[in-house]
Structures are given as C-alpha cells and as structure tokens.
ZALUMRO-826055 format. One line per 8 residues: number of its first residue (from 1); their letters; for each residue z, y, x of C-alpha. Coordinates in Angstrom, 2 decimals, always signed. Last residue first. Layout:
% residues N
NUM = A = Z,Y,X | ...
% end
This chain:
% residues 164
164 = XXXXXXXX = +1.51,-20.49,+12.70 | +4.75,-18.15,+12.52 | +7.22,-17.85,+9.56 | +7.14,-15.57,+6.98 | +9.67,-13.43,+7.63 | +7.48,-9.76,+6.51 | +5.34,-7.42,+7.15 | +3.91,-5.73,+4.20
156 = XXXXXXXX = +0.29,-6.75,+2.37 | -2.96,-7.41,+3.82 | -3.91,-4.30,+3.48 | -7.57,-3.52,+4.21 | -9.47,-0.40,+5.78 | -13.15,-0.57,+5.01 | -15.64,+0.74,+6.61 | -19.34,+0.45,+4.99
148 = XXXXXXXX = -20.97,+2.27,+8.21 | -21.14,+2.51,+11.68 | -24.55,+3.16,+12.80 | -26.53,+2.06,+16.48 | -29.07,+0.78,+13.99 | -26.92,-1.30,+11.95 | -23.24,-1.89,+12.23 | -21.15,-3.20,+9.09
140 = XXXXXXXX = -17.12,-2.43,+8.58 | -14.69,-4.52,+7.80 | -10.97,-3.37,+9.34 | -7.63,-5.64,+9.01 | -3.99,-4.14,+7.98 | -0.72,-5.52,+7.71 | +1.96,-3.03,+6.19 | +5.35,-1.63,+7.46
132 = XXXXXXXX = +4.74,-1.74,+11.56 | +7.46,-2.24,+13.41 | +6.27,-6.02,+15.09 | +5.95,-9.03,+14.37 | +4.44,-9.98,+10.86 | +0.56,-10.31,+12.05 | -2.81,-8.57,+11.17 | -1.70,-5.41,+13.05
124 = XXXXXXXX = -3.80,-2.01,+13.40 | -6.87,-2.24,+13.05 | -7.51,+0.06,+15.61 | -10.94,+2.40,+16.36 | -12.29,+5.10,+17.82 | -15.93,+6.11,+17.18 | -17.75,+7.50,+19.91 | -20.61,+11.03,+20.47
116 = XXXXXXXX = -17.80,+11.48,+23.22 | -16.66,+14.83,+22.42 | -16.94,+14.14,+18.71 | -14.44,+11.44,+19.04 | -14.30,+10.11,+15.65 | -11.38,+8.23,+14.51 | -10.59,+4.75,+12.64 | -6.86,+4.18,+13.25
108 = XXXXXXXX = -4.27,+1.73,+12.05 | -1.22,+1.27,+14.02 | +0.15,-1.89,+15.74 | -0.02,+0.08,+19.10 | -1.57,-3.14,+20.69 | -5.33,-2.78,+19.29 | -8.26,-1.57,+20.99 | -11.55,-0.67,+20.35
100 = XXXXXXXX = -14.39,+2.26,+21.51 | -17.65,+1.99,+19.23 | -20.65,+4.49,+21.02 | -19.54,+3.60,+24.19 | -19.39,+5.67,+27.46 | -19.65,+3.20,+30.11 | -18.28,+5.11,+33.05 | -16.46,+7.65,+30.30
92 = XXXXXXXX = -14.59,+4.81,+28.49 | -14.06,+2.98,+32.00 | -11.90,+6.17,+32.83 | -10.35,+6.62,+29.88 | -9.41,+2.74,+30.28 | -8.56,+2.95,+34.09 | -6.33,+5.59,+33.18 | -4.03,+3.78,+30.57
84 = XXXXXXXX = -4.30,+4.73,+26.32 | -6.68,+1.86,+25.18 | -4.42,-1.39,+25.76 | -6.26,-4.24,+23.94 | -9.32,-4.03,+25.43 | -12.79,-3.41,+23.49 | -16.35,-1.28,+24.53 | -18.86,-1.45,+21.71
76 = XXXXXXXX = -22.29,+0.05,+23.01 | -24.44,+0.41,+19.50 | -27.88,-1.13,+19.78 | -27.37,-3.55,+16.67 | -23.68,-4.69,+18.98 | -24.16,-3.86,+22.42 | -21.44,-5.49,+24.61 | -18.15,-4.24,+26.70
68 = XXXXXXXX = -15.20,-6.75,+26.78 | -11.68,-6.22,+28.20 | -8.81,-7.89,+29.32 | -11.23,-11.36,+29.35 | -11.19,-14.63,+26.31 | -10.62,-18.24,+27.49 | -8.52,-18.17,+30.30 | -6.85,-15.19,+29.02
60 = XXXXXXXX = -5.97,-17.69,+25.94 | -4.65,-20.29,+27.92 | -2.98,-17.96,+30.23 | -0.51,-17.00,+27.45 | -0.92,-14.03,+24.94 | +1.98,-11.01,+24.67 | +0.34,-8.44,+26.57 | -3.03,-8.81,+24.79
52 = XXXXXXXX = -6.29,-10.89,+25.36 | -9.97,-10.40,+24.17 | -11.79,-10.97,+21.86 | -15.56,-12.15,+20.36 | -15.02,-14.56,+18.02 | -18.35,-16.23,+15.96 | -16.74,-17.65,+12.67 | -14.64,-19.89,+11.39
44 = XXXXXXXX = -14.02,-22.11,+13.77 | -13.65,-19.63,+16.57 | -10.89,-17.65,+14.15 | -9.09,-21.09,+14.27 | -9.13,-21.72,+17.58 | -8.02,-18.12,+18.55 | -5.04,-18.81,+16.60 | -4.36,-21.93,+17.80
36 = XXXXXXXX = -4.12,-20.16,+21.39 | -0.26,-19.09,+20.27 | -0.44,-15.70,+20.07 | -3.54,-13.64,+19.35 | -2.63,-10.32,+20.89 | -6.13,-8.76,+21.75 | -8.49,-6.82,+20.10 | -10.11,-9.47,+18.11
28 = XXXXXXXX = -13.77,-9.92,+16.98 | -14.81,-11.67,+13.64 | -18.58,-11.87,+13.55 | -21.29,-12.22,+10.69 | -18.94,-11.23,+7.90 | -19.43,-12.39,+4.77 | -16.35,-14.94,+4.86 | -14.39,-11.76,+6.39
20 = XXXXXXXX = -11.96,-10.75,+3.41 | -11.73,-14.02,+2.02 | -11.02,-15.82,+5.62 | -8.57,-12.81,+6.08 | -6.54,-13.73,+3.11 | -5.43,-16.98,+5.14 | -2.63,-14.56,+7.03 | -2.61,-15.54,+10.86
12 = XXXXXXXX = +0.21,-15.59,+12.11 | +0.77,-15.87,+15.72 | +0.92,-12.74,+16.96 | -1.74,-11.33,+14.77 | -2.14,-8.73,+16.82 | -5.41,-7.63,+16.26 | -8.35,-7.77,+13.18 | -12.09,-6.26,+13.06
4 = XXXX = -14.52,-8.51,+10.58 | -18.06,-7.59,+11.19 | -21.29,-7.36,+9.27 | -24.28,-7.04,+11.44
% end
C-alpha cells in the first residue's frame, strides 16, 4: 500500500501534491485541513483517511474524528493531530501501534521508538501558515507490517500565496 502522508495545509493546498501522490493508493491527513474544500478535494482524488486539527470547523469534524486507529497491510497506524497530551501517550500504550501520526507542530519528523517496537511520524506542514521555513509531505509504502520507501518531500518555502 503506497501512501501519501500530508497535514496542515490550512487551506492551501499546493497542486504538486497530486504529482507527488498520483501513485499512491491512499492520501491520509493528520489534521488541520482548513476550509472543508480541502478535504473535498483530497477525497476526490484519492481515498482520505484524516482527521481534524485545532484550527478546522465543525464541518470537517463532522466528517473526519480527533483521532483514527486502523491496520494498514497488518501494521496498527494510530493518527490525531495533537500527539504530545496524556490521553495520547496513554492511548499510544492502550493500543500500542506499530505507525504512530500526528501533525500540528508544523515540523517534520520520521522517528523510531525502539521502546515501543513504533515508528513516529510528522509531515510536517503542507500549507503557508504557520513558522515553519519549508513545506514538506511524506510518501512512504507499507507492506507486511513494514515501513519502507520513505520519502521526505519539499514542497518549497512558505510563502503569501494566497489561500484556497
């Protein structure tokens, strides 16, 4: 399973991503969409699993929950947007996934949590609000309970464009 890993796009949503994930079999979302065209669009595209961040509206939380846990190719892939509150670490041990997700801090991180047996990961932000410099995405492919083929991807640096 190919998948295209993106957050806070806060309303923009750069059209380089459709290159970067048009062989991806899902695009999932780690919360901060924006206006609820955004989520429409990545839903037209391709299959959207995400969920909501701080800044989105009821009409997205009515559409996608605070947090999501699934098995992706047998790996347990647990995503909110907020990862660093105690009901999180908490949920993280309940559950204990193999693929732990969240977005919000609008850095880019892919660690492993030896601990755990987990990979952590952010993809930092896809949008242009915000302090972060650059706009960054994650591809990766899971198969057999593996992570493998990441790729971090700049999108370029944040900028004035305006909002979609």
């Amino acid at each position: 399973m190919r998948i295209g890993l993106l957050s806070d796009t806060h309303g923009f949503l750069d059209p380089a991503i459709f290159n970067y994930f048009a062989e991806c079999d899902e695009v999932w979302h780690a919360g901060d969409f924006g206006p609820f065209a955004i989520l429409e669009e990545l839903e037209r595209f391709k299959p959207l699993r995400g969920v909501w961040g701080n800044i989105d509206g009821d009409k997205v939380r009515a559409v996608v929950p605070c947090d999501l846990q699934w098995e992706c190719e047998g790996l347990r892939v647990y995503m909110t947007h907020i990862g660093n509150d105690r009901s999180v670490r908490e949920e993280i041990a309940r559950y204990r996934p193999g693929l732990f997700i969240c977005g919000h801090s609008h850095i880019l991180k892919v660690t492993r949590d030896p601990e755990r047996n987990s990979i952590h990961m952010n993809p930092g932000a896809a949008g242009h609000h915000g302090w972060h410099k650059e706009r960054t995405i994650l591809r990766f492919t899971v198969t057999n309970r593996k992570v493998s083929q990441l790729e971090a991807i700049q999108l370029g640096p944040r900028g004035s464009a305006k909002a979609t």
